[in-house]
C-alpha positions in Angstrom: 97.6 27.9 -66.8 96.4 31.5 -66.3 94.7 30.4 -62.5 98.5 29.7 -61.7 99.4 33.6 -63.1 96.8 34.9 -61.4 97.7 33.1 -58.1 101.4 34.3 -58.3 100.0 38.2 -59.3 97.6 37.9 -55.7 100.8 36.5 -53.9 103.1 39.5 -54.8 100.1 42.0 -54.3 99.8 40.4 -50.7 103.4 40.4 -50.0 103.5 44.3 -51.6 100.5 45.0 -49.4 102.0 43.5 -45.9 105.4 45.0 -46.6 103.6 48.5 -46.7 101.2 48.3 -43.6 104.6 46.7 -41.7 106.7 50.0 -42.8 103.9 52.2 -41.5 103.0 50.3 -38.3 107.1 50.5 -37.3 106.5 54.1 -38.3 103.9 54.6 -36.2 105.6 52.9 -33.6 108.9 55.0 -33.5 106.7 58.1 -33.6 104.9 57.0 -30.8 107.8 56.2 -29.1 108.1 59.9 -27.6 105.8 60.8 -25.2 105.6 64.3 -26.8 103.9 63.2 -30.0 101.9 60.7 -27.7 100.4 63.7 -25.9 99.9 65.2 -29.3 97.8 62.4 -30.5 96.1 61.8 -28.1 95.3 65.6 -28.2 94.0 65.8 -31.9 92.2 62.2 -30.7 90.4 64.2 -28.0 89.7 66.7 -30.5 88.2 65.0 -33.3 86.0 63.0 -30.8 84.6 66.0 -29.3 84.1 67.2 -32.6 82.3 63.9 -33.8 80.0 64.4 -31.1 78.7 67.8 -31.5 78.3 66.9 -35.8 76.1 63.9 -34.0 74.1 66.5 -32.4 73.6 68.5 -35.1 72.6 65.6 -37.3 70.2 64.8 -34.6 68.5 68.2 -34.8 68.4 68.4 -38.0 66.9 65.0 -38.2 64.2 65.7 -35.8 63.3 69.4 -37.0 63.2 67.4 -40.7 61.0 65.0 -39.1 58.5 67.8 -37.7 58.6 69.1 -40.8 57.4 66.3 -43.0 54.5 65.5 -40.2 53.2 68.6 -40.3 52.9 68.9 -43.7 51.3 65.4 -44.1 48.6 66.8 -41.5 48.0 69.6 -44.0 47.7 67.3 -46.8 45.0 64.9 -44.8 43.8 68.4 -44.0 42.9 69.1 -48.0 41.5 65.8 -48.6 38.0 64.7 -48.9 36.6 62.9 -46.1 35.7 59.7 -46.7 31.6 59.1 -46.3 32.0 55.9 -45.9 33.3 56.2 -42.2 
């Protein structure tokens, strides 16, 4: 008895849920619809991507000077520590 509760409770949600993303994709759509909020998208679009890739670059440095780093201080660690007489 409660599956068939739970059933009609998912079916409502999903019906709630499709009603919502169809409102904002015909949204979208009429927006759209004029080429100057087209250009205007597609500005902010070109915008954040350029954006995106210069944070990527960033990361990347800051990744590799991390990396450096780290290496150098295991060298100075392997440095410090007694040789092994057994080699």
């Amino acid at each position: 008895m409660s599956d068939n509760k739970n059933d009609l409770g998912k079916e409502a949600a999903a019906g709630l849920i499709g009603a919502v993303i169809g409102a904002a994709v015909g949204a979208a759509a009429v927006a759209l619809s004029d080429e100057k909020n087209r250009k205007k998208v597609q500005k902010a679009a070109d915008r954040l991507q350029k954006e995106g890739g210069n944070k990527l670059e960033e990361l990347k440095k800051l990744a590799n000077k991390l990396l450096k780093e780290s290496e150098d201080q295991v060298e100075e660690v392997q440095k410090k520590l007694p040789k092994d007489k057994t080699e």
